[in-house]
N, CA, C and O atoms as a GROMACS GRO file, in nm:
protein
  344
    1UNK      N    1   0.085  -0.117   0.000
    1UNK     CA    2   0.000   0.000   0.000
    1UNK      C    3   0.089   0.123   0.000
    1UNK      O    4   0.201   0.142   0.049
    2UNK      N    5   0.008   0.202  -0.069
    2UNK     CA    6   0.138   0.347  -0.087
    2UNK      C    7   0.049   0.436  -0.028
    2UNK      O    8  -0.052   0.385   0.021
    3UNK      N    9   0.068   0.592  -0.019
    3UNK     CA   10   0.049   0.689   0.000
    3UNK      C   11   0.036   0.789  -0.125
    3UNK      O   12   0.144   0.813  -0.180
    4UNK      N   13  -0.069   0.847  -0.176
    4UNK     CA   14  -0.073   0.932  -0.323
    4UNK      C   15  -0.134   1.020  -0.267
    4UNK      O   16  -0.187   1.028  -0.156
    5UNK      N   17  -0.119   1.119  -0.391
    5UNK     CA   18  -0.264   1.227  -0.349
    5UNK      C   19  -0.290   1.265  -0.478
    5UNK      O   20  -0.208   1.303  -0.562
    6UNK      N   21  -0.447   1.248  -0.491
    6UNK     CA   22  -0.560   1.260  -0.634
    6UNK      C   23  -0.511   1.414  -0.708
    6UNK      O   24  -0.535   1.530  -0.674
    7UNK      N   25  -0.456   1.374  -0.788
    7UNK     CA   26  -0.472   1.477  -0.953
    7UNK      C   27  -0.559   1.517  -0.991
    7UNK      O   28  -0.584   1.637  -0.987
    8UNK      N   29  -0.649   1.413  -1.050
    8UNK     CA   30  -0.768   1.470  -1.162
    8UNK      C   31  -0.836   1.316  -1.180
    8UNK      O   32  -0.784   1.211  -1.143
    9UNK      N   33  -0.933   1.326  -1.230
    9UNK     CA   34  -1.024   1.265  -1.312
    9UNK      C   35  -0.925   1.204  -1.450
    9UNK      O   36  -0.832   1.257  -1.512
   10UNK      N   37  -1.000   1.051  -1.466
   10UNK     CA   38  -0.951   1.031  -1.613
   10UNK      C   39  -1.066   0.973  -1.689
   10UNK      O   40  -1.119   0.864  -1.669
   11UNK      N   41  -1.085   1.028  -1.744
   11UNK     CA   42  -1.243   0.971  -1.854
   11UNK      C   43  -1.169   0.867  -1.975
   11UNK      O   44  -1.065   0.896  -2.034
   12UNK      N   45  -1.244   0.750  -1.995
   12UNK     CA   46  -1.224   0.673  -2.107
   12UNK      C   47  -1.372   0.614  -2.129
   12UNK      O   48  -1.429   0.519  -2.076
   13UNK      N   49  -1.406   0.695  -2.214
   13UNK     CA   50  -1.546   0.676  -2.293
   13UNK      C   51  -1.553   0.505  -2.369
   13UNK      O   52  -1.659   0.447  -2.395
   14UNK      N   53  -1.424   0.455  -2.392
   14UNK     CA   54  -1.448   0.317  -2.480
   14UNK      C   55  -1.327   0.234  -2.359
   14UNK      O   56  -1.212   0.278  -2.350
   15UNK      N   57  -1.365   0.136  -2.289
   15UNK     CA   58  -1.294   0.084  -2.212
   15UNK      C   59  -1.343  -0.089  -2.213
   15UNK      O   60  -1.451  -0.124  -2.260
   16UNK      N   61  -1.251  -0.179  -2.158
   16UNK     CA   62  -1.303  -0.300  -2.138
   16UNK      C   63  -1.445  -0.334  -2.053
   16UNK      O   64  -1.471  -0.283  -1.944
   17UNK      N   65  -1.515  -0.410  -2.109
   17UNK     CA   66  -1.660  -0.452  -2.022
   17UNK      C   67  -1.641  -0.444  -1.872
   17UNK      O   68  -1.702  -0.368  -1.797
   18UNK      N   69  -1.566  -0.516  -1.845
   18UNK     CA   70  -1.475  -0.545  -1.713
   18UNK      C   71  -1.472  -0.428  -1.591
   18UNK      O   72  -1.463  -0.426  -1.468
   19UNK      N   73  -1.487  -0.312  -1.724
   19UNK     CA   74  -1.419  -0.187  -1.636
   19UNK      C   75  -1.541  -0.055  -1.629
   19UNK      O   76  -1.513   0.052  -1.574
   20UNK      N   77  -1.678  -0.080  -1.692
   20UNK     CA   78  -1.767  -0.028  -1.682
   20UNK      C   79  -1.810   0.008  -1.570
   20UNK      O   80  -1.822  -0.080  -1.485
   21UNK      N   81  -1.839   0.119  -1.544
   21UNK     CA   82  -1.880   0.192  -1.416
   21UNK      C   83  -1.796   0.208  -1.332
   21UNK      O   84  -1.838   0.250  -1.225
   22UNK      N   85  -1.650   0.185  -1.344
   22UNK     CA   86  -1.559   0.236  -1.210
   22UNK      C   87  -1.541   0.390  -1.282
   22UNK      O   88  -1.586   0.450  -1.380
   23UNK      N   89  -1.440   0.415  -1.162
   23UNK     CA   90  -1.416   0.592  -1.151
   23UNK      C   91  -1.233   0.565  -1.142
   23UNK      O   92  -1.173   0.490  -1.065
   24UNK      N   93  -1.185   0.644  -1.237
   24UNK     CA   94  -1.023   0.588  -1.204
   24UNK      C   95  -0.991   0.750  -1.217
   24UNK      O   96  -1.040   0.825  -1.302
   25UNK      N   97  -0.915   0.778  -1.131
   25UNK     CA   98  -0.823   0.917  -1.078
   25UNK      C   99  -0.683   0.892  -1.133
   25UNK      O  100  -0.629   0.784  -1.158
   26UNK      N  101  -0.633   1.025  -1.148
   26UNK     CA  102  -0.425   0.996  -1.178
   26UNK      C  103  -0.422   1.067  -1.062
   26UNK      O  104  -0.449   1.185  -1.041
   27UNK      N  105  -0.382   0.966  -0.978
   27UNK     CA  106  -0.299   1.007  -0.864
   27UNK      C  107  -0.128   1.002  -0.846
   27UNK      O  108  -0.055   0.916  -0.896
   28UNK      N  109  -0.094   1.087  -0.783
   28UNK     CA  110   0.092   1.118  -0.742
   28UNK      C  111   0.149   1.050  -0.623
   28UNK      O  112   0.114   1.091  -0.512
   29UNK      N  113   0.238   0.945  -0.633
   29UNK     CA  114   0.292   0.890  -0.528
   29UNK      C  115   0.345   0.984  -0.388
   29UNK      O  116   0.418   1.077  -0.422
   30UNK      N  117   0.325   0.976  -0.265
   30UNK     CA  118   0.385   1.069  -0.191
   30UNK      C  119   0.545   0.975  -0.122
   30UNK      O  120   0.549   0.853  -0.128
   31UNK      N  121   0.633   1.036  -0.076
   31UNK     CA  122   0.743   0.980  -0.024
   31UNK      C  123   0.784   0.844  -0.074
   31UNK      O  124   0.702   0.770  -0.129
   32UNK      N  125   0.889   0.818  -0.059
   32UNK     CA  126   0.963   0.680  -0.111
   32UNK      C  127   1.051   0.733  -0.227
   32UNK      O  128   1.078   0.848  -0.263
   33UNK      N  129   1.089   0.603  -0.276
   33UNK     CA  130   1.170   0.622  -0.378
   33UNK      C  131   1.118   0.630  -0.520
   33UNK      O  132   1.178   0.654  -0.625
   34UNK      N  133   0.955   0.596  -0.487
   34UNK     CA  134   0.880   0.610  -0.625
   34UNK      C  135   0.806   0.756  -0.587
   34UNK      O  136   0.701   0.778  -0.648
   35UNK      N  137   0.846   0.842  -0.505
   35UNK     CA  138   0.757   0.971  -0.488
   35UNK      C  139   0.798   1.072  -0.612
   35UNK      O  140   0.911   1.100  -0.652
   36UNK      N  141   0.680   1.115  -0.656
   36UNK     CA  142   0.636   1.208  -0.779
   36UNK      C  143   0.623   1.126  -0.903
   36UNK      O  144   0.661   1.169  -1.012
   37UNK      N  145   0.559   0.982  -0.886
   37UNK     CA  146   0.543   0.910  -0.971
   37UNK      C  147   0.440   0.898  -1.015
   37UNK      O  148   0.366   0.856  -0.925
   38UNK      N  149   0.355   0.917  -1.160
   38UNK     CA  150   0.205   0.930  -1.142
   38UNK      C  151   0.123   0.786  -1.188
   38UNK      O  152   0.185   0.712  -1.265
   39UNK      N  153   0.018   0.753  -1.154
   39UNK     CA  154  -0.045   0.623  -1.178
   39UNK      C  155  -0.170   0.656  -1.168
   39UNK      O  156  -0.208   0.752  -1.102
   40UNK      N  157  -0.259   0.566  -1.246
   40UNK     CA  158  -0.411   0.578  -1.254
   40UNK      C  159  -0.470   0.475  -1.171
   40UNK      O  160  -0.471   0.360  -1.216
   41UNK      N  161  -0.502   0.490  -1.097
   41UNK     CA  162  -0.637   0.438  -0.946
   41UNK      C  163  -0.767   0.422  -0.960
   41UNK      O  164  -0.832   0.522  -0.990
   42UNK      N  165  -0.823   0.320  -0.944
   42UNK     CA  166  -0.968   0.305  -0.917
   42UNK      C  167  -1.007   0.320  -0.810
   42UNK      O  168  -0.973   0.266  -0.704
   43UNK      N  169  -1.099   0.413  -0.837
   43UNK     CA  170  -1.155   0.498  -0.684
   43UNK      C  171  -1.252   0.388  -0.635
   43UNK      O  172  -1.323   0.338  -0.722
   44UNK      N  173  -1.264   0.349  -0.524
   44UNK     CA  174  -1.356   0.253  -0.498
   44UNK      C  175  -1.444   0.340  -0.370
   44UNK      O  176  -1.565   0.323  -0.356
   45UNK      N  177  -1.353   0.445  -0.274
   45UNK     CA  178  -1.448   0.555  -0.233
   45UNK      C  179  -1.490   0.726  -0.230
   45UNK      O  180  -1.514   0.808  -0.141
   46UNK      N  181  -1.486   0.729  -0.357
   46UNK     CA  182  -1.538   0.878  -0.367
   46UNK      C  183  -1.463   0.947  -0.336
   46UNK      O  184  -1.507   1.048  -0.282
   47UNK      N  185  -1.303   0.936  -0.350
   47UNK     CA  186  -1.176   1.066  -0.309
   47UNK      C  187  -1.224   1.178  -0.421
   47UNK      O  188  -1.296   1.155  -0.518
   48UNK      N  189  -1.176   1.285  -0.387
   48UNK     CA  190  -1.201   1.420  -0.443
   48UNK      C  191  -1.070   1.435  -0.499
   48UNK      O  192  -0.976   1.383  -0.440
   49UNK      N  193  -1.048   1.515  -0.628
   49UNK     CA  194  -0.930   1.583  -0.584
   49UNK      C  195  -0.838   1.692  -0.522
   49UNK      O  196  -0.893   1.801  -0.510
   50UNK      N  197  -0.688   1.681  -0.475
   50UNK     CA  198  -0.694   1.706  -0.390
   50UNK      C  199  -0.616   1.605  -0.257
   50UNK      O  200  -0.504   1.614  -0.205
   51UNK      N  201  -0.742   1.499  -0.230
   51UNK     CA  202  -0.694   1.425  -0.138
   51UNK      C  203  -0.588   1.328  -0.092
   51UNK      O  204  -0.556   1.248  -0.180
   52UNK      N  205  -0.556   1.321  -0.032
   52UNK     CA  206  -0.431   1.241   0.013
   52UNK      C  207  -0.484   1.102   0.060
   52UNK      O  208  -0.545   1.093   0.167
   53UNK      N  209  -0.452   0.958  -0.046
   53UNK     CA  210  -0.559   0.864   0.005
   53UNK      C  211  -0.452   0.727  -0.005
   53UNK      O  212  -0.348   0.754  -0.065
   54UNK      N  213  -0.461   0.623   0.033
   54UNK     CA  214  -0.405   0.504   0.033
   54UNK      C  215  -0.471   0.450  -0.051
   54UNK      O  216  -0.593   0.454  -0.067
   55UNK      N  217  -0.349   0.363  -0.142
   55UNK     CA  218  -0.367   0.291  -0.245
   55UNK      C  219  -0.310   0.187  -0.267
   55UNK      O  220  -0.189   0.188  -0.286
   56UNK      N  221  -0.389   0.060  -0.272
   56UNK     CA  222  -0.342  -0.047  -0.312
   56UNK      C  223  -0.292  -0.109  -0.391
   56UNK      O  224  -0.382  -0.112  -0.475
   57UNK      N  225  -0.204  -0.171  -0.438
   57UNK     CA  226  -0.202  -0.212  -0.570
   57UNK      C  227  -0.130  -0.394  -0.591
   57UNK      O  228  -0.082  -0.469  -0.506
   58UNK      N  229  -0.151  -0.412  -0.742
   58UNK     CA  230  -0.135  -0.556  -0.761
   58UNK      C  231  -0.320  -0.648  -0.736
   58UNK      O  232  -0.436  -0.626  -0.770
   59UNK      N  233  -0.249  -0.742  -0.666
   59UNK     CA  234  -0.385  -0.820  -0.667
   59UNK      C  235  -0.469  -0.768  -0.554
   59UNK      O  236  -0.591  -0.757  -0.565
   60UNK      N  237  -0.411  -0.739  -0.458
   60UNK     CA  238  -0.515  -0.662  -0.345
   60UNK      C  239  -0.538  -0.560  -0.390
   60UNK      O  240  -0.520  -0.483  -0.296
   61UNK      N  241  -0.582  -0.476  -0.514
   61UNK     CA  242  -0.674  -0.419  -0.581
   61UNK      C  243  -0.756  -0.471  -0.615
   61UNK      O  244  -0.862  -0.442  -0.559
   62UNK      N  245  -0.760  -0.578  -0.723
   62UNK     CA  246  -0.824  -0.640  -0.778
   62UNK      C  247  -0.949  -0.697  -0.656
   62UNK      O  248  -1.070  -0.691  -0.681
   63UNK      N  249  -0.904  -0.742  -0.551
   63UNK     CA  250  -0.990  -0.806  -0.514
   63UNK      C  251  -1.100  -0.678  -0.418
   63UNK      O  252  -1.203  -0.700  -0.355
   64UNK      N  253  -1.038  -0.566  -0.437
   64UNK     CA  254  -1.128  -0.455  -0.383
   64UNK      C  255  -1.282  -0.457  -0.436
   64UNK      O  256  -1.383  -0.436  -0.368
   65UNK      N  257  -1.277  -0.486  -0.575
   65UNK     CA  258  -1.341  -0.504  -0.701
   65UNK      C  259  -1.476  -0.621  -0.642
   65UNK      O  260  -1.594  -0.589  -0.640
   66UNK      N  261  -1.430  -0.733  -0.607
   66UNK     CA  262  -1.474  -0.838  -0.556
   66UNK      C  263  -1.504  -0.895  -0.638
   66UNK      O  264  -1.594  -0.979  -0.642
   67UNK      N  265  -1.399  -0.845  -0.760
   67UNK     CA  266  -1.385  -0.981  -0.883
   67UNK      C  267  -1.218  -1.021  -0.920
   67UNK      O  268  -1.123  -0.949  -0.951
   68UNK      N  269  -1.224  -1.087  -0.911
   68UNK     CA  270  -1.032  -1.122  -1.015
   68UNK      C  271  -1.009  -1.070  -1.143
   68UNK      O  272  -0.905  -1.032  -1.197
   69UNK      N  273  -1.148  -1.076  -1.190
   69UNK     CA  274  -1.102  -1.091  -1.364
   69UNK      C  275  -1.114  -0.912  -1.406
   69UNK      O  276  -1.108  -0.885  -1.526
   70UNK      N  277  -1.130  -0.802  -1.308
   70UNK     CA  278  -1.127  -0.673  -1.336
   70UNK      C  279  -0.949  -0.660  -1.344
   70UNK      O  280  -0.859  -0.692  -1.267
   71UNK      N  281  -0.953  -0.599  -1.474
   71UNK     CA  282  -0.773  -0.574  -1.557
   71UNK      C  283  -0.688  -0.431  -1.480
   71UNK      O  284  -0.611  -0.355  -1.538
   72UNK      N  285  -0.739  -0.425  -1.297
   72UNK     CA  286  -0.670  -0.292  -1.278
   72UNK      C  287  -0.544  -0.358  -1.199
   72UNK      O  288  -0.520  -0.478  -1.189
   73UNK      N  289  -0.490  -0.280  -1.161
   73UNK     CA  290  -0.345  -0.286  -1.060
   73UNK      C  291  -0.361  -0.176  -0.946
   73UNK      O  292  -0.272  -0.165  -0.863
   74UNK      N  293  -0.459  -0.106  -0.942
   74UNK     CA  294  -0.451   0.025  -0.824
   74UNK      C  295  -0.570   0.047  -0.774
   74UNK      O  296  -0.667   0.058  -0.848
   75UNK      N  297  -0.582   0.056  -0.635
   75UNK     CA  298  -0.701   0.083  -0.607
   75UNK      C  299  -0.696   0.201  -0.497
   75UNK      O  300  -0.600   0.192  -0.420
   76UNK      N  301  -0.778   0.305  -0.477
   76UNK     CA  302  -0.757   0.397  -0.387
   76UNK      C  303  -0.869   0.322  -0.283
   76UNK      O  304  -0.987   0.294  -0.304
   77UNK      N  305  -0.791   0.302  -0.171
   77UNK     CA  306  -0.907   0.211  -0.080
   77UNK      C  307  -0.903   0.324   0.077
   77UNK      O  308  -0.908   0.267   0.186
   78UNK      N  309  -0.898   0.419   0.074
   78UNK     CA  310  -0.895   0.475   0.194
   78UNK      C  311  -0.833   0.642   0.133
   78UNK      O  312  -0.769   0.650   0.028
   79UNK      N  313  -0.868   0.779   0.230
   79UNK     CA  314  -0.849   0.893   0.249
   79UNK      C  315  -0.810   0.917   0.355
   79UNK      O  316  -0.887   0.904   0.451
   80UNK      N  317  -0.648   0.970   0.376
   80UNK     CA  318  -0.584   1.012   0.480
   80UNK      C  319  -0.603   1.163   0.545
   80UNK      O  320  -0.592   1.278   0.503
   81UNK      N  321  -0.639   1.094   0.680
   81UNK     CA  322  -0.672   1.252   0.773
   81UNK      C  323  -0.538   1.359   0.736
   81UNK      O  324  -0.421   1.323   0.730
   82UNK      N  325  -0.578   1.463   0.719
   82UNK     CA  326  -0.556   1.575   0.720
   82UNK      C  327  -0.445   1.600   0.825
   82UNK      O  328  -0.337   1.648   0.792
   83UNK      N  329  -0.472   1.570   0.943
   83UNK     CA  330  -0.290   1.620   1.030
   83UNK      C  331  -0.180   1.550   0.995
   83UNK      O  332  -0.072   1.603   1.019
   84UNK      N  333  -0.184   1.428   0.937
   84UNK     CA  334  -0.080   1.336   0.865
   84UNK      C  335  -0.007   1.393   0.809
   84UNK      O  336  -0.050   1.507   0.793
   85UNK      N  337   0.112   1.376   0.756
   85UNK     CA  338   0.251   1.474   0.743
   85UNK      C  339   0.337   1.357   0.676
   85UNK      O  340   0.340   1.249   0.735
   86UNK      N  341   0.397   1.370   0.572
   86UNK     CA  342   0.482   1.273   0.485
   86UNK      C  343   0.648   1.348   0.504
   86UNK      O  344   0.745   1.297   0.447
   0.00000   0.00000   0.00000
């Protein structure tokens, strides 16, 4: 699990069946050695952008989904309080 914080919105009007109705954000890695790295996230709760949220990735994304066969690698599964400090 990493630490990001939400960019923007990414719209893809023609996407796999698989992937219908999620919400995927480009979010920015915070600290580490991958910090200022950008990646696209499936929002699974309603982050804004802006927010500073934990993100999963690999297969414990996938199973956020509560399917296997969804084709993501990232999932934003949580929004970090505000006094938190990187």
């Amino acid at each position: 699990m990493i630490a990001a914080k939400v960019i923007d919105n990414i719209w893809a009007t023609r996407k796999a069946d698989s992937l219908v109705g999620l919400k995927f954000m480009l979010v920015e890695i915070l600290g580490g050695l991958d910090a200022g790295r950008l990646i696209i996230a499936a929002d699974t709760i309603s982050a804004g952008i802006g927010d500073r949220v934990l993100v999963s990735l690999g297969s414990s994304a996938r199973k956020m989904m509560d399917r296997e066969d969804v084709p993501i690698d990232a999932a934003i599964v949580g929004i970090i309080d505000e006094d938190c400090t990187f």
